[in-house]
Short mmCIF file of the C-alpha atoms (twelve columns), coordinates in Angstrom:
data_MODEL
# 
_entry.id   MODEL 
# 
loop_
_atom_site.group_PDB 
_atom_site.id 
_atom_site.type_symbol 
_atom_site.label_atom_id 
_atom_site.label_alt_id 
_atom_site.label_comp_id 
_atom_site.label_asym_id 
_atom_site.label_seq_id 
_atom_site.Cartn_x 
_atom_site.Cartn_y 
_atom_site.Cartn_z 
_atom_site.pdbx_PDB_model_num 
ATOM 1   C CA . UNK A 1   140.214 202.279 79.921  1 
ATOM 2   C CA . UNK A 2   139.048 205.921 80.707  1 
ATOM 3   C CA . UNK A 3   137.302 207.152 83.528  1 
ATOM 4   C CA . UNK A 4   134.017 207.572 81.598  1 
ATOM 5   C CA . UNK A 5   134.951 203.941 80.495  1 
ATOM 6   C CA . UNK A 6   134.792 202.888 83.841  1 
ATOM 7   C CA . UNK A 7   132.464 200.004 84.652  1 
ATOM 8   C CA . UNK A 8   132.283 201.210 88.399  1 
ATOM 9   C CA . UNK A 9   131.928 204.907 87.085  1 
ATOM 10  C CA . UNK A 10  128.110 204.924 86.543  1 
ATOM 11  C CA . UNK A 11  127.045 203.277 89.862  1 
ATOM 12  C CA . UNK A 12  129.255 205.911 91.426  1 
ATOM 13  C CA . UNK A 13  127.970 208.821 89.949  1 
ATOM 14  C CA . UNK A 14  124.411 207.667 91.057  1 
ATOM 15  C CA . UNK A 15  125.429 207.303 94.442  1 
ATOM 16  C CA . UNK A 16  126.299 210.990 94.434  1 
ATOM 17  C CA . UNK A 17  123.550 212.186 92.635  1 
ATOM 18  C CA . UNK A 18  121.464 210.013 95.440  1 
ATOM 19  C CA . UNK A 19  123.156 211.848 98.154  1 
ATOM 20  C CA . UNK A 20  123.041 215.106 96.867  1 
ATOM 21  C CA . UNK A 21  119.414 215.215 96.198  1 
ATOM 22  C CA . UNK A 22  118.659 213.278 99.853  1 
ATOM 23  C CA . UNK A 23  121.080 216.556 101.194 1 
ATOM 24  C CA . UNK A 24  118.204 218.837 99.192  1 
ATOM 25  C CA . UNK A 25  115.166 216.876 100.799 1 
ATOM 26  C CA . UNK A 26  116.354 217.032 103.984 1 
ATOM 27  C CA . UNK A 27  117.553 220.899 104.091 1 
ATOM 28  C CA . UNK A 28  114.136 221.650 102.848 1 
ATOM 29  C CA . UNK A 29  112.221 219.939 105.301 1 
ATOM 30  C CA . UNK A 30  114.368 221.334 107.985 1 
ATOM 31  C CA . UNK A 31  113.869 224.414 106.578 1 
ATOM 32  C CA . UNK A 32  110.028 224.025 106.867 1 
ATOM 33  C CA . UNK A 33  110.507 223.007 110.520 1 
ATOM 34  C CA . UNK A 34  112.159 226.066 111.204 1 
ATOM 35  C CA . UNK A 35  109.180 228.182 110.084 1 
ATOM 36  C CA . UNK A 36  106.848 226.362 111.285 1 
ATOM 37  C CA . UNK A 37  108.266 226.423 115.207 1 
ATOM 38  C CA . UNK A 38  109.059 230.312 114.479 1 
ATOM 39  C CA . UNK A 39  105.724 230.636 113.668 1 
ATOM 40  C CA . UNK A 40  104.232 228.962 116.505 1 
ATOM 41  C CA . UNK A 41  106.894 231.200 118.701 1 
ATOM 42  C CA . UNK A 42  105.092 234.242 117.651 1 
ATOM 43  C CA . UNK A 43  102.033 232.818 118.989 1 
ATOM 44  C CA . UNK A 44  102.868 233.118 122.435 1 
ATOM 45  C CA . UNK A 45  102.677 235.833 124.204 1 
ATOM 46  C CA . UNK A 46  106.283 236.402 125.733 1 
ATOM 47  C CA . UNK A 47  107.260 236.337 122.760 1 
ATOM 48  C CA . UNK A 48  104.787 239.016 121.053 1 
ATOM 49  C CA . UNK A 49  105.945 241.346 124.125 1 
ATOM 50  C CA . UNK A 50  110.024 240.740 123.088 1 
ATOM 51  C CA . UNK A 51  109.147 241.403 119.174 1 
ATOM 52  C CA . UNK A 52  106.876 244.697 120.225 1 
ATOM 53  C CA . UNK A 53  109.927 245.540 122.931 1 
ATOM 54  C CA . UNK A 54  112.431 245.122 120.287 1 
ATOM 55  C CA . UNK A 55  111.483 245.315 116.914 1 
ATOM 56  C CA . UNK A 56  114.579 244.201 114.918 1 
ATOM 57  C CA . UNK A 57  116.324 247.393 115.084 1 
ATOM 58  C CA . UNK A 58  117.207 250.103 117.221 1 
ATOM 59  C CA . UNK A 59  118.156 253.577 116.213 1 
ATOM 60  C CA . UNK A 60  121.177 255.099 115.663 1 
ATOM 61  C CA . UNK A 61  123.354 258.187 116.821 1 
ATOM 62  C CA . UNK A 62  121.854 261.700 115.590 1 
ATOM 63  C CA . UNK A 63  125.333 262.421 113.232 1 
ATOM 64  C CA . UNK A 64  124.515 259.214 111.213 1 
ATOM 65  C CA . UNK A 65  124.580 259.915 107.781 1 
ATOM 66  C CA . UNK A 66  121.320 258.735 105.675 1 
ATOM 67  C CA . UNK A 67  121.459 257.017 102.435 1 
ATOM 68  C CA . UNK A 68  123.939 254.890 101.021 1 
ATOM 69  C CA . UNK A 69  126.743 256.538 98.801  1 
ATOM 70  C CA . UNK A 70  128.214 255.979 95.393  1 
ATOM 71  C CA . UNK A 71  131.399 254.634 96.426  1 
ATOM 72  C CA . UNK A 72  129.633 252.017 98.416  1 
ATOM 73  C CA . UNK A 73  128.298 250.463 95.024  1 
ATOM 74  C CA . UNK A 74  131.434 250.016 93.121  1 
ATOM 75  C CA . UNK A 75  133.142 249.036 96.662  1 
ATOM 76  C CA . UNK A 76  130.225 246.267 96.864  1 
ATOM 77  C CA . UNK A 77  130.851 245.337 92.757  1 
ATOM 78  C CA . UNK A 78  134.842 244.620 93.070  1 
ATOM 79  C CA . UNK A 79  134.157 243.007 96.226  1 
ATOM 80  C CA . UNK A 80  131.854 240.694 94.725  1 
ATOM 81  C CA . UNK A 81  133.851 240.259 91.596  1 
ATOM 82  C CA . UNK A 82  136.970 239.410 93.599  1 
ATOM 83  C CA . UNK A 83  135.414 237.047 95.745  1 
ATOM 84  C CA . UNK A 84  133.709 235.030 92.800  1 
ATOM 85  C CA . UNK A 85  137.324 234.596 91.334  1 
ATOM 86  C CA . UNK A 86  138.742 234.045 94.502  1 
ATOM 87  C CA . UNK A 87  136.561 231.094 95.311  1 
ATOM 88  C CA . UNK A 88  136.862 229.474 92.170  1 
ATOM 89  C CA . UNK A 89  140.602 229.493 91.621  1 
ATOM 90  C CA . UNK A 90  141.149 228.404 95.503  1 
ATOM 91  C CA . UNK A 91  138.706 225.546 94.576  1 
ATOM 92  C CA . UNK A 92  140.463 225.026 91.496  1 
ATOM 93  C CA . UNK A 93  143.813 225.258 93.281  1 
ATOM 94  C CA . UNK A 94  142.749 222.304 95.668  1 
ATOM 95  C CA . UNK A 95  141.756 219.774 93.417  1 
ATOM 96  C CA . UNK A 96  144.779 220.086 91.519  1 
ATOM 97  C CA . UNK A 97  147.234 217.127 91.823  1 
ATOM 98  C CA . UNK A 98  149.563 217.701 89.330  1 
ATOM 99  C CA . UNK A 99  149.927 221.890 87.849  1 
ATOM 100 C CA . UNK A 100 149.174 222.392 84.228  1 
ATOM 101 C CA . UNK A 101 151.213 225.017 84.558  1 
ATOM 102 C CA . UNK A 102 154.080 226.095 86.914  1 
ATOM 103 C CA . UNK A 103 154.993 230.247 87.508  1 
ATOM 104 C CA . UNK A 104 158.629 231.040 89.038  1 
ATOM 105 C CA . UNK A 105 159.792 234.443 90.637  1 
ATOM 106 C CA . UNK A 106 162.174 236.285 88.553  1 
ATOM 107 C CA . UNK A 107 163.596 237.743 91.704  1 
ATOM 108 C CA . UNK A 108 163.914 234.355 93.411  1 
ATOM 109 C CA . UNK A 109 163.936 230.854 91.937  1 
ATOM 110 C CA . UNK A 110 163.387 229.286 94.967  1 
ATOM 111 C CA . UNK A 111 159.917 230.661 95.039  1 
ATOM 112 C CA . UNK A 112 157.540 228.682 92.596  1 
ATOM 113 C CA . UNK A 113 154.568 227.732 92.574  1 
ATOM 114 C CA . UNK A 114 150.987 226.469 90.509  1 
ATOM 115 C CA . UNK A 115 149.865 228.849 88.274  1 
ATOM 116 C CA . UNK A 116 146.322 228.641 89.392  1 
ATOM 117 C CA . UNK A 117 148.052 229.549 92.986  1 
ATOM 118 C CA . UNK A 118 149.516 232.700 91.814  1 
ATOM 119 C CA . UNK A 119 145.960 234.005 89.748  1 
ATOM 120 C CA . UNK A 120 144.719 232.794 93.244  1 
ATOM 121 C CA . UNK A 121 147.106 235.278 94.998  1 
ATOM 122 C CA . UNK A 122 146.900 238.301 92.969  1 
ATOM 123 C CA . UNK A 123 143.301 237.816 93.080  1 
ATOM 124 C CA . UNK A 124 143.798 237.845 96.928  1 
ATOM 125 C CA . UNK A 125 145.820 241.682 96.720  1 
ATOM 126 C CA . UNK A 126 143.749 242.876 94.516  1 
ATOM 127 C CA . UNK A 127 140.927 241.728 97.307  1 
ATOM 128 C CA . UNK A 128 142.626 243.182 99.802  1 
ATOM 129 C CA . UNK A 129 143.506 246.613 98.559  1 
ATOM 130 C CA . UNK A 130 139.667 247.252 97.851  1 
ATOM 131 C CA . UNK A 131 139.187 246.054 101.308 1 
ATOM 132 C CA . UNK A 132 141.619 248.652 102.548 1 
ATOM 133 C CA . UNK A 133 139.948 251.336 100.275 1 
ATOM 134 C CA . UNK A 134 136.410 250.186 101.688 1 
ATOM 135 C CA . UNK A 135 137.274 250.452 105.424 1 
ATOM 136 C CA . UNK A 136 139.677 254.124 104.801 1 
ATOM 137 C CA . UNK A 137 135.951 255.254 103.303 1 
ATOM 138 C CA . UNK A 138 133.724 253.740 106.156 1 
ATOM 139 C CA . UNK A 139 135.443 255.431 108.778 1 
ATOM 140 C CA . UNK A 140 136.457 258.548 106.804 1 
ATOM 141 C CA . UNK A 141 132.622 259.324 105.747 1 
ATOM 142 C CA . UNK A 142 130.834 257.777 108.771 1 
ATOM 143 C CA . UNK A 143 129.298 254.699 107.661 1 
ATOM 144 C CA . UNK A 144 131.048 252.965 109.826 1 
ATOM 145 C CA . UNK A 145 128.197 253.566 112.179 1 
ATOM 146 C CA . UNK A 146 125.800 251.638 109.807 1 
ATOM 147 C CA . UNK A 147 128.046 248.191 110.231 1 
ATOM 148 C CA . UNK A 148 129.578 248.656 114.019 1 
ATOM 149 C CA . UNK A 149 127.213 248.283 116.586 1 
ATOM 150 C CA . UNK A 150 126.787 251.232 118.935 1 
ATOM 151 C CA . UNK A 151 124.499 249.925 121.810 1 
ATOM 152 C CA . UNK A 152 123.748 246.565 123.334 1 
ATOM 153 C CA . UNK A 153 120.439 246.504 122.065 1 
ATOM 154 C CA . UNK A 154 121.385 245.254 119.011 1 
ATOM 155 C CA . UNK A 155 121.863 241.785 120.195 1 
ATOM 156 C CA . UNK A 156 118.025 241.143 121.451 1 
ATOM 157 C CA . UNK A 157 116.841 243.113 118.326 1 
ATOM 158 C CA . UNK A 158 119.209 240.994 116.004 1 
ATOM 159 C CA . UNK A 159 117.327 237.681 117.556 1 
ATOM 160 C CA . UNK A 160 113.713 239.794 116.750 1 
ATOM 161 C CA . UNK A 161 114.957 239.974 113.226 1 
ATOM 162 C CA . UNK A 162 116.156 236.494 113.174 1 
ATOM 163 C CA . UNK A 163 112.593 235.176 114.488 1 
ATOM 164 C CA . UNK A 164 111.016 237.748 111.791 1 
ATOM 165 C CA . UNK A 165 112.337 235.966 108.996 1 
ATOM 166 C CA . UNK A 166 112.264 232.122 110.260 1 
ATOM 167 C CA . UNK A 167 108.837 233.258 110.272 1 
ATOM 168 C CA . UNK A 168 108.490 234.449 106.474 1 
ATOM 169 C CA . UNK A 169 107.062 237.493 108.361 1 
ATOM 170 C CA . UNK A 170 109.994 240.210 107.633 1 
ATOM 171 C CA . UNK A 171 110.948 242.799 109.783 1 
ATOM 172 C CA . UNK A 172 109.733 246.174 108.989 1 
ATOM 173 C CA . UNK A 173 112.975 248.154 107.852 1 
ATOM 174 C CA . UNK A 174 113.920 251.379 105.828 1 
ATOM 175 C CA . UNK A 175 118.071 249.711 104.900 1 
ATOM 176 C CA . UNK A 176 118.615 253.592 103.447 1 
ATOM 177 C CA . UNK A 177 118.615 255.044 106.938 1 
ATOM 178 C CA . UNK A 178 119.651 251.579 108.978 1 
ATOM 179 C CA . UNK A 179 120.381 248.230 108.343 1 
ATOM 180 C CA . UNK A 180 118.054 246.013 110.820 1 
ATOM 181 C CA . UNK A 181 120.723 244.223 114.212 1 
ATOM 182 C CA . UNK A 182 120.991 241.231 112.350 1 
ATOM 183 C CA . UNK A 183 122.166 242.521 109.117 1 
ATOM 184 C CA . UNK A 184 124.254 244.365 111.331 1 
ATOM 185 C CA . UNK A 185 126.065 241.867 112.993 1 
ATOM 186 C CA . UNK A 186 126.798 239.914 109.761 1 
ATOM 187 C CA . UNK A 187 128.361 242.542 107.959 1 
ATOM 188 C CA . UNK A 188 130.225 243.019 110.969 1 
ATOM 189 C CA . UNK A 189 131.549 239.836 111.379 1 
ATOM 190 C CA . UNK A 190 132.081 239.390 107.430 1 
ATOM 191 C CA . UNK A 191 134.264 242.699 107.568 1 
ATOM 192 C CA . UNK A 192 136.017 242.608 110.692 1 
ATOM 193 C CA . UNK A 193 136.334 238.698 111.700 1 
ATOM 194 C CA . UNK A 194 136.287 236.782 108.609 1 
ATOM 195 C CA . UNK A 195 138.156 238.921 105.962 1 
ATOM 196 C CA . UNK A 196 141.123 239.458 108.288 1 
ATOM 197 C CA . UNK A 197 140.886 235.776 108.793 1 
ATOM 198 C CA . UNK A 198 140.821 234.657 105.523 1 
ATOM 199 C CA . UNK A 199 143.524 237.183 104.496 1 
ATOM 200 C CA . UNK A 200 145.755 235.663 107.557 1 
ATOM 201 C CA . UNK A 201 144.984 232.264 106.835 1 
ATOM 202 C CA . UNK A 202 145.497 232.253 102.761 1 
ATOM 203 C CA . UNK A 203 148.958 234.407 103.555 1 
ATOM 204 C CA . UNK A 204 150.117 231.342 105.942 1 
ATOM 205 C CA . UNK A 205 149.083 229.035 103.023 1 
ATOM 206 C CA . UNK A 206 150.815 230.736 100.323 1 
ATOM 207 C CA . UNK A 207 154.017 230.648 98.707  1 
ATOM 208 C CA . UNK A 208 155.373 233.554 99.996  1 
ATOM 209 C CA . UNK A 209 155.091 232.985 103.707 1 
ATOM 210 C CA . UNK A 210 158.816 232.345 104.707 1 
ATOM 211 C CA . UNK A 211 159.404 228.679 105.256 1 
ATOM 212 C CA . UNK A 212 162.631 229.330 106.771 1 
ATOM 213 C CA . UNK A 213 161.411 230.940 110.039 1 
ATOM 214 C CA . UNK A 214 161.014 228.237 112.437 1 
ATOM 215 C CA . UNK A 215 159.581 230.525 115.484 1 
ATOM 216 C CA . UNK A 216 157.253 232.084 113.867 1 
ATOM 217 C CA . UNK A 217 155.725 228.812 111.661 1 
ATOM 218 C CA . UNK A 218 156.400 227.164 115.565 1 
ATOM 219 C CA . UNK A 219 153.344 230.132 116.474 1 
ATOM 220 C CA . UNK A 220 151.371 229.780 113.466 1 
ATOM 221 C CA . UNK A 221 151.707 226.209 112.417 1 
ATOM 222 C CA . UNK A 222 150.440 225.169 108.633 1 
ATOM 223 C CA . UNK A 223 147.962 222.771 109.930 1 
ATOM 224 C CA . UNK A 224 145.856 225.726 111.692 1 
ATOM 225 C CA . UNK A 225 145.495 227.642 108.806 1 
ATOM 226 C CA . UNK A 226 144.531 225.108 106.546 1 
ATOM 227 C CA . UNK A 227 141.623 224.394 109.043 1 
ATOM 228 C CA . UNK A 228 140.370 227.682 109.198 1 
ATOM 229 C CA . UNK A 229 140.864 228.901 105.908 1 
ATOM 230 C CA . UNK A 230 138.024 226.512 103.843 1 
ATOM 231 C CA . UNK A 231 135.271 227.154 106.739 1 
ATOM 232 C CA . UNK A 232 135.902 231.001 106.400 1 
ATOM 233 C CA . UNK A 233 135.792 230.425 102.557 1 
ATOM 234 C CA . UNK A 234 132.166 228.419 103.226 1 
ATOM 235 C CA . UNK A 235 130.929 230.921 105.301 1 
ATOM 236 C CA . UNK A 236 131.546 233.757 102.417 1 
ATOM 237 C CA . UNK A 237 130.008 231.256 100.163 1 
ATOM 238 C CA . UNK A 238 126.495 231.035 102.430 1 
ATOM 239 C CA . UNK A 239 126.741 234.661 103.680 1 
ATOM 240 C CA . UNK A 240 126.592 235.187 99.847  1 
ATOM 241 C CA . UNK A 241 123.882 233.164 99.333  1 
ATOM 242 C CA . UNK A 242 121.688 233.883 101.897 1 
ATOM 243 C CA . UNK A 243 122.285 237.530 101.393 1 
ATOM 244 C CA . UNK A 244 121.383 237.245 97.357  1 
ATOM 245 C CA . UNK A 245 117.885 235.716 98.417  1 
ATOM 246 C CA . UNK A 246 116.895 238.043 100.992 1 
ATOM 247 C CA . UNK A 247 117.660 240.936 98.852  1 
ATOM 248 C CA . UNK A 248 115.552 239.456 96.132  1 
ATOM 249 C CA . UNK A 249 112.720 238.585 98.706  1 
ATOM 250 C CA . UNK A 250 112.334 241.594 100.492 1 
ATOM 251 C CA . UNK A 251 111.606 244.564 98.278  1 
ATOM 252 C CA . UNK A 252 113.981 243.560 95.717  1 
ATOM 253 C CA . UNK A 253 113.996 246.515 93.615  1 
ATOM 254 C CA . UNK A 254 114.358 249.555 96.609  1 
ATOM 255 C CA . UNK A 255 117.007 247.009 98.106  1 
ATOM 256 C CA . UNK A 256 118.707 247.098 94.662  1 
ATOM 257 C CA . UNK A 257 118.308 250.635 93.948  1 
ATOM 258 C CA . UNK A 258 119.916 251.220 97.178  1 
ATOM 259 C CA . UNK A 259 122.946 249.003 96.490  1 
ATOM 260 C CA . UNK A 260 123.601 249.449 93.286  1 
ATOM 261 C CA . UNK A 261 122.575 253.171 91.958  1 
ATOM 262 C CA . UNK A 262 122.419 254.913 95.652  1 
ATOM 263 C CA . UNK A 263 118.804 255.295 95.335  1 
ATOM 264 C CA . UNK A 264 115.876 255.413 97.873  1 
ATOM 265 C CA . UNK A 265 113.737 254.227 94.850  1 
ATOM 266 C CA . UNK A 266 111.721 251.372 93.925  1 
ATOM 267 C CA . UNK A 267 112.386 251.450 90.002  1 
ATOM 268 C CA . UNK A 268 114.425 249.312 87.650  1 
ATOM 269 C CA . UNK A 269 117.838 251.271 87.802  1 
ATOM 270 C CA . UNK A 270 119.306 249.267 90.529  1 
ATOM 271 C CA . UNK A 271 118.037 246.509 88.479  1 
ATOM 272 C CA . UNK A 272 119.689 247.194 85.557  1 
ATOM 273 C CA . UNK A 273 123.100 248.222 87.286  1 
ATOM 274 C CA . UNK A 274 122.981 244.394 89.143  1 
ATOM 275 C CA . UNK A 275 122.117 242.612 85.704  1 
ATOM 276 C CA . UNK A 276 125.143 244.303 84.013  1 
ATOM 277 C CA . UNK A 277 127.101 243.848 86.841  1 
ATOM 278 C CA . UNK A 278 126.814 239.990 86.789  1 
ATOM 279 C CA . UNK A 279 127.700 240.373 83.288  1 
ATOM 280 C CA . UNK A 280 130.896 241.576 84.192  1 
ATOM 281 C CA . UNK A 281 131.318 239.084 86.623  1 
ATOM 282 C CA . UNK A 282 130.654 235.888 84.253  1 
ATOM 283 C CA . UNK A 283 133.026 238.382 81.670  1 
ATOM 284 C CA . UNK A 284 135.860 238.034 84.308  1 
ATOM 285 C CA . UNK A 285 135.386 234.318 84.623  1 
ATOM 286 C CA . UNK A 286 135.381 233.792 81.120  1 
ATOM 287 C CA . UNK A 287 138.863 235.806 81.212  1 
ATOM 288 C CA . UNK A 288 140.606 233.084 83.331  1 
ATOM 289 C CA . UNK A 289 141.856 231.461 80.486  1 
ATOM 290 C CA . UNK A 290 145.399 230.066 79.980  1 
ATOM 291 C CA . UNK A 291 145.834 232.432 76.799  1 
ATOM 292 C CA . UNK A 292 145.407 235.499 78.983  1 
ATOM 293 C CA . UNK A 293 146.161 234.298 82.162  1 
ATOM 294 C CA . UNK A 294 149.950 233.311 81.012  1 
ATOM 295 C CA . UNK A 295 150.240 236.586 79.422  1 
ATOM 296 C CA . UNK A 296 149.468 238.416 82.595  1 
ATOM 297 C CA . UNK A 297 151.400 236.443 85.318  1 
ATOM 298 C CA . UNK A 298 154.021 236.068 82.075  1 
ATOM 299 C CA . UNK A 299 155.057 240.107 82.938  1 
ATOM 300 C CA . UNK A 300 155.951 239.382 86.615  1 
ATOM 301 C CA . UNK A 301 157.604 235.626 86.416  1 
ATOM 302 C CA . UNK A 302 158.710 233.020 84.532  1 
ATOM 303 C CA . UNK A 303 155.459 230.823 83.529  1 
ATOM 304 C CA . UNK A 304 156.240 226.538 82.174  1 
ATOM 305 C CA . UNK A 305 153.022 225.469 80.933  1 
ATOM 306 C CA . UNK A 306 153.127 221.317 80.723  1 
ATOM 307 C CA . UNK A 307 153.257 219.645 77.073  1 
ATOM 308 C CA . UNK A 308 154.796 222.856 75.817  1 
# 
């Protein structure tokens, strides 16, 4: 009898469909608590005198450059594009039990592993080398400064901001010259605390971490990168998320233009530069298909595809 055959498989399938829409009522009405009590915050008049003391943002160093350039847009693009493929074939990767299909090193026998691992890996370089390529340009052109914070203040104005936008009430911001604190700190901590993490985490997970060295696995044990790795991957996952609405909430078409075509503009170029980049991106995931995928890993190992 097949799953779908199943006499227990219907019942089952309700029971998740129950829980996942009770998970949906009950973010939303915590969600609606939130604004309300942020709301009610801003009321009070300790609080007016912290948002009018610091208003979400603070400014920066004179040498700061203004406007966002070029290379930041195809930076943000691959980035995106990476990460979408990324998530999926680590997802992918997890639930497998048993391979469809099995890729060996040329070089060295010993090291095998899933296919979906390997498009999982290469996915990870490719990652990585943008990443390099992103922070050589940050600090090479000085937008660093727009990401790192440079004074203390940015930890009360990053709680202003927060407390702006539990409140629906968004704080007043031009992102071509700064980003507000908050935005800040996240890309902060999404650049310099979770990618490295992820990256060290998915290398101790992979195939190619050496299994022979007993210190050093002794120092970084399996078991703690396994539990890091799938938060950090969550996190990207809501950073993404949450970043995607407010970009579409506040201003969406100057935040576009400003991410996507480097312009302080409110028309529909950005627009149309995000629309065909999501193309590309559900192009790409249509790619990931064993037809191309075995031809690809094919040129740098040995790939056994089950049933064949």
């Amino acid at each position: 009898m097949s799953v779908s055959q199943h006499p227990d498989a219907a019942p089952a399938r309700r029971i998740r469909w129950s829980r996942w829409i009770a998970s949906g009522v009950a973010l939303v009405a915590l969600a609606a608590v939130v604004v309300l009590v942020a709301r009610w915050l801003r009321t009070l008049e300790p609080v007016q005198e912290f948002l009018a003391s610091y208003p979400g943002s603070y400014e920066l160093p004179e040498w700061a450059p203004v406007g966002i350039p070029g290379w930041l847009g195809w930076q943000h693009f691959f980035n995106v594009f990476f990460l979408v493929l990324i998530v999926r074939t680590g997802l992918q990767s997890r639930a497998e039990k048993q391979p469809p299909a099995l890729w060996t090193s040329r070089r060295n026998r010993r090291r095998r592993m899933s296919l979906t691992v390997w498009v999982h890996l290469a996915l990870d370089a490719l990652w990585i080398v943008n990443g390099v390529l992103y922070i050589v340009l940050l600090f090479a052109t000085g937008q660093w400064v727009r990401i790192v914070p440079t004074s203390w203040d940015v930890f009360p104005n990053a709680i202003s901001a927060g407390l702006q936008y539990a409140s629906l009430e968004w704080p007043h911001e031009n992102a071509w010259v700064t980003y507000n604190s908050l935005q800040q700190l996240s890309y902060f901590a999404v650049v310099f605390l979770a990618a490295p993490l992820a990256i060290a985490t998915g290398a101790r997970l992979s195939a190619l971490w050496p299994r022979d060295a007993k210190r050093l696995n002794a120092l970084y044990p399996f078991s703690v990168a396994k539990a890091v790795h799938l938060p950090v991957m969550v996190f990207f996952v809501a950073f993404t998320f949450v970043h995607v609405v407010l970009v579409l909430a506040t201003d969406a078409l100057r935040n576009l233009n400003a991410m996507w075509a480097s312009r302080d503009a409110a028309d529909w170029v950005g627009f149309g530069i995000f629309a065909l980049a999501l193309l590309a991106i559900a192009g790409g995931w249509a790619l990931v298909r064993p037809a191309i995928v075995d031809r690809i890993a094919g040129a740098f190992g040995d790939v056994l595809r089950r049933g064949r």
